[in-house]
TORPA-4810 file (N, C-alpha, C, O; in nm, 3 decimals):
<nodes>
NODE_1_0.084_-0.117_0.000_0.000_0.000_0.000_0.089_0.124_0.000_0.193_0.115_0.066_X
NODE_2_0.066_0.231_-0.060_0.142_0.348_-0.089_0.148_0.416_0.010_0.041_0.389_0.064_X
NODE_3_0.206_0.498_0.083_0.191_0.615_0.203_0.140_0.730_0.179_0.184_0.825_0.115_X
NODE_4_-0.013_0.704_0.272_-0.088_0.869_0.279_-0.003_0.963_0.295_-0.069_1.060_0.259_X
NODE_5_0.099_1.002_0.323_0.169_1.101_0.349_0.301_1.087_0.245_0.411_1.092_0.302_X
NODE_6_0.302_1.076_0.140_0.441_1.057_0.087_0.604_1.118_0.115_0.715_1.091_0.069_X
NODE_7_0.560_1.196_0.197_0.741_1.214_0.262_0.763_1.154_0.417_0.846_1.187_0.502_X
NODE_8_0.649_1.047_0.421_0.674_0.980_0.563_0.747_0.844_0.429_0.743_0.849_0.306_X
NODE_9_0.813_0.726_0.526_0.856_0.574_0.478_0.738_0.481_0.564_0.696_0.369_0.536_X
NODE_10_0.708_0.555_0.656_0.570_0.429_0.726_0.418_0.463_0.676_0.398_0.582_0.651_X
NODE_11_0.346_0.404_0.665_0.200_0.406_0.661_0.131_0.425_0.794_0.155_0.350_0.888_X
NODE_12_0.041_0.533_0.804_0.012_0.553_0.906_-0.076_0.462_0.961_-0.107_0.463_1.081_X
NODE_13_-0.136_0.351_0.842_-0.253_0.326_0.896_-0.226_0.157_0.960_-0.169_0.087_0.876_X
NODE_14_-0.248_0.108_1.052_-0.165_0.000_1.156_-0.284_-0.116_1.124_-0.254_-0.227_1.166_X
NODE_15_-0.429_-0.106_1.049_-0.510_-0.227_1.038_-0.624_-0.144_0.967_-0.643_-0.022_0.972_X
NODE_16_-0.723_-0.280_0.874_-0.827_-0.167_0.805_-0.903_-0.280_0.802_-0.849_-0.390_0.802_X
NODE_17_-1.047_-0.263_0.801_-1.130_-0.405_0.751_-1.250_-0.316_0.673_-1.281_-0.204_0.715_X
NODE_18_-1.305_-0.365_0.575_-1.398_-0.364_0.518_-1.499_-0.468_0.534_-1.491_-0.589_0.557_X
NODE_19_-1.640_-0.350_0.507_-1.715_-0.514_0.488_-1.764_-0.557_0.389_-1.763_-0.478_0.295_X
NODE_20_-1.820_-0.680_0.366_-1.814_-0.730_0.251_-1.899_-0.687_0.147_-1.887_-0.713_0.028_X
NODE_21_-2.001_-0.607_0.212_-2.091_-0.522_0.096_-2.023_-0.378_0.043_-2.071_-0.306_-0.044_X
NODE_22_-1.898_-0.355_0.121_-1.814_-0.255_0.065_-1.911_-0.139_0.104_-1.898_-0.045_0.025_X
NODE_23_-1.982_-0.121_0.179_-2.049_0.020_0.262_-1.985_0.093_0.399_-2.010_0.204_0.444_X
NODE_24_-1.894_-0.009_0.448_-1.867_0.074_0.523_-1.690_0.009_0.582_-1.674_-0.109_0.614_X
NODE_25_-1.593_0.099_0.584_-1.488_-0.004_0.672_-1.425_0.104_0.839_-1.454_0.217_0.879_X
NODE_26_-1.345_0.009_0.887_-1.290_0.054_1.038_-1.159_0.054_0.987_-1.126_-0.035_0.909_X
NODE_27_-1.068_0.153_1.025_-0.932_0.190_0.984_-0.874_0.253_1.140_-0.904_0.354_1.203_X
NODE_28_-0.788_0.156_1.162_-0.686_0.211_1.285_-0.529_0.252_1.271_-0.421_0.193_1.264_X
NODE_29_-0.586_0.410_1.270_-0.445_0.466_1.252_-0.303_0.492_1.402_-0.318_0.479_1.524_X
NODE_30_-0.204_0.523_1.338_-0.043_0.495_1.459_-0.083_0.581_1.521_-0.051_0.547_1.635_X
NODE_31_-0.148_0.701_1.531_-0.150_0.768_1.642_-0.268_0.895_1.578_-0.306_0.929_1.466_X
NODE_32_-0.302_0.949_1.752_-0.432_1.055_1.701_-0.422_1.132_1.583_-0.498_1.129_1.485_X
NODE_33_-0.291_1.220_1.606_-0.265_1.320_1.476_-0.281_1.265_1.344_-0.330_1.343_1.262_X
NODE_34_-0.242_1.113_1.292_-0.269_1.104_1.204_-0.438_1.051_1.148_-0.483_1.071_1.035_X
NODE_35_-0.518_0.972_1.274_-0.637_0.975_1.291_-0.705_1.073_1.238_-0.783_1.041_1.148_X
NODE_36_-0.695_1.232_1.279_-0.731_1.363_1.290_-0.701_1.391_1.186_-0.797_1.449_1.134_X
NODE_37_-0.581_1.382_1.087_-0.572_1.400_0.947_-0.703_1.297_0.856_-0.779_1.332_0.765_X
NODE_38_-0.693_1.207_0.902_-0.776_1.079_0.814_-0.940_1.157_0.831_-1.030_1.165_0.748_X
NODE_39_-0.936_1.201_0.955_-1.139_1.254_0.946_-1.117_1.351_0.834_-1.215_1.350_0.760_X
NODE_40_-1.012_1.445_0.789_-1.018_1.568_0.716_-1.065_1.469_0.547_-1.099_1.551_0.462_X
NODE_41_-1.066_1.423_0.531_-1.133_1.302_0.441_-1.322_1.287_0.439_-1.407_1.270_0.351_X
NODE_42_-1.324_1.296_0.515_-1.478_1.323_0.546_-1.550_1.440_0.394_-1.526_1.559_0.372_X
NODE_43_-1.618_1.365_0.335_-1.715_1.439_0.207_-1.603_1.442_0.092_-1.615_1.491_-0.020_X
NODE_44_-1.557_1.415_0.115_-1.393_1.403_-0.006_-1.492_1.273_-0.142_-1.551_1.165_-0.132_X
NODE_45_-1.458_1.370_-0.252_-1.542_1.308_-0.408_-1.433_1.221_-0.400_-1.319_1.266_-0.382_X
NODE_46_-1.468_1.031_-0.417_-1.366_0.976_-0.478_-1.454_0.910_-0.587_-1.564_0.867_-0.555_X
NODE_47_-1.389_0.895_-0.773_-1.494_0.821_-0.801_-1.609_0.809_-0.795_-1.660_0.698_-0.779_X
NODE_48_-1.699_0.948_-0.810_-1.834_0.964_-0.799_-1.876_0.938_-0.674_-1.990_0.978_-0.648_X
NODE_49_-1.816_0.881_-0.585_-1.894_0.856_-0.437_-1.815_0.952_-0.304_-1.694_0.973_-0.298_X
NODE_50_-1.899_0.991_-0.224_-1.869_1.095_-0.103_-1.860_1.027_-0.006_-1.953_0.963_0.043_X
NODE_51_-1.700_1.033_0.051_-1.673_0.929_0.146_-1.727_0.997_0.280_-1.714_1.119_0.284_X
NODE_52_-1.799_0.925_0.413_-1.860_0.971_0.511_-1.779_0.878_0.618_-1.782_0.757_0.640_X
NODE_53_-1.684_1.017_0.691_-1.570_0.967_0.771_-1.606_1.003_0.850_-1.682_1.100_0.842_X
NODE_54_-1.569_0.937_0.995_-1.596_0.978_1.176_-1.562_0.846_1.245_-1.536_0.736_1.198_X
NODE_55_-1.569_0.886_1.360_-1.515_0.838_1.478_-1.630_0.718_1.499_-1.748_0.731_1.464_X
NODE_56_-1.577_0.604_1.560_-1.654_0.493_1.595_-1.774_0.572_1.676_-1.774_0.687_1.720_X
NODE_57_-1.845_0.501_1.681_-2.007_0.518_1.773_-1.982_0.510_1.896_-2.043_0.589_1.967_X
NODE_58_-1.903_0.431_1.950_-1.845_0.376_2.097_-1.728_0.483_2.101_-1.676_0.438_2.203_X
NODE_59_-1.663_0.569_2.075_-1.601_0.680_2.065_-1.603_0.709_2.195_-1.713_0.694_2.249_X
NODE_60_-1.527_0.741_2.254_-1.496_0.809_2.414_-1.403_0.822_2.465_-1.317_0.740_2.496_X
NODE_61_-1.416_1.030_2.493_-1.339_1.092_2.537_-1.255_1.144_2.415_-1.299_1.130_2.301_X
NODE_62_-1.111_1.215_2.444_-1.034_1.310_2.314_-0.922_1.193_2.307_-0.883_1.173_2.192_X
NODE_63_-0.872_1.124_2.392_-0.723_1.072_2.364_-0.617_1.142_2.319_-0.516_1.091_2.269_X
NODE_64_-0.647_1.317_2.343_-0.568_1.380_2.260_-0.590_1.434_2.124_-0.505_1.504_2.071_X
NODE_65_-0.721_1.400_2.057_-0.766_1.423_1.917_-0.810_1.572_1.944_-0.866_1.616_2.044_X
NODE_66_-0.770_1.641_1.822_-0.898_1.788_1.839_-1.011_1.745_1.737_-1.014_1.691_1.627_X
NODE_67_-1.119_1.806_1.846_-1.274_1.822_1.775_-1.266_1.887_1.644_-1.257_2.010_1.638_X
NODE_68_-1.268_1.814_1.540_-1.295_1.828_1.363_-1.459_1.836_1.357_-1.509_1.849_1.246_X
NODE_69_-1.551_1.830_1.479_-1.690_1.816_1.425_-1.698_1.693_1.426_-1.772_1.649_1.514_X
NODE_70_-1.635_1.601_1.345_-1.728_1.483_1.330_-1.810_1.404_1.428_-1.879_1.310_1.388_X
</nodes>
């Protein structure tokens, strides 16, 4: 997989699952900041479709993240 960040050598993102109807997946990124980059993705056109990014439902507390809204 290529690096979201191309002047990093690691991938930020540490595990991803999709599901099998391809509607929705869970992506666990190395740390908040780059988490907090990944919501800025949120309504982003890929391929005719508007990706709808946020925080798990079970979500709790900041861990350090700043409030993006989502």
């Amino acid at each position: 997989m290529a690096s979201f960040y191309p002047d990093q050598k690691e991938d930020p993102i540490i595990s991803s699952w999709i599901s099998s109807d391809g509607h929705y997946a869970f992506v666990e990124f190395r740390s908040a900041e780059e988490a907090n980059k990944g919501l800025q993705l949120d309504k982003m056109n890929i391929m005719g479709q508007t990706l709808k990014v946020g925080r798990p439902k079970t979500f709790q507390g900041n861990f350090g993240m700043m409030d993006t809204g989502a």
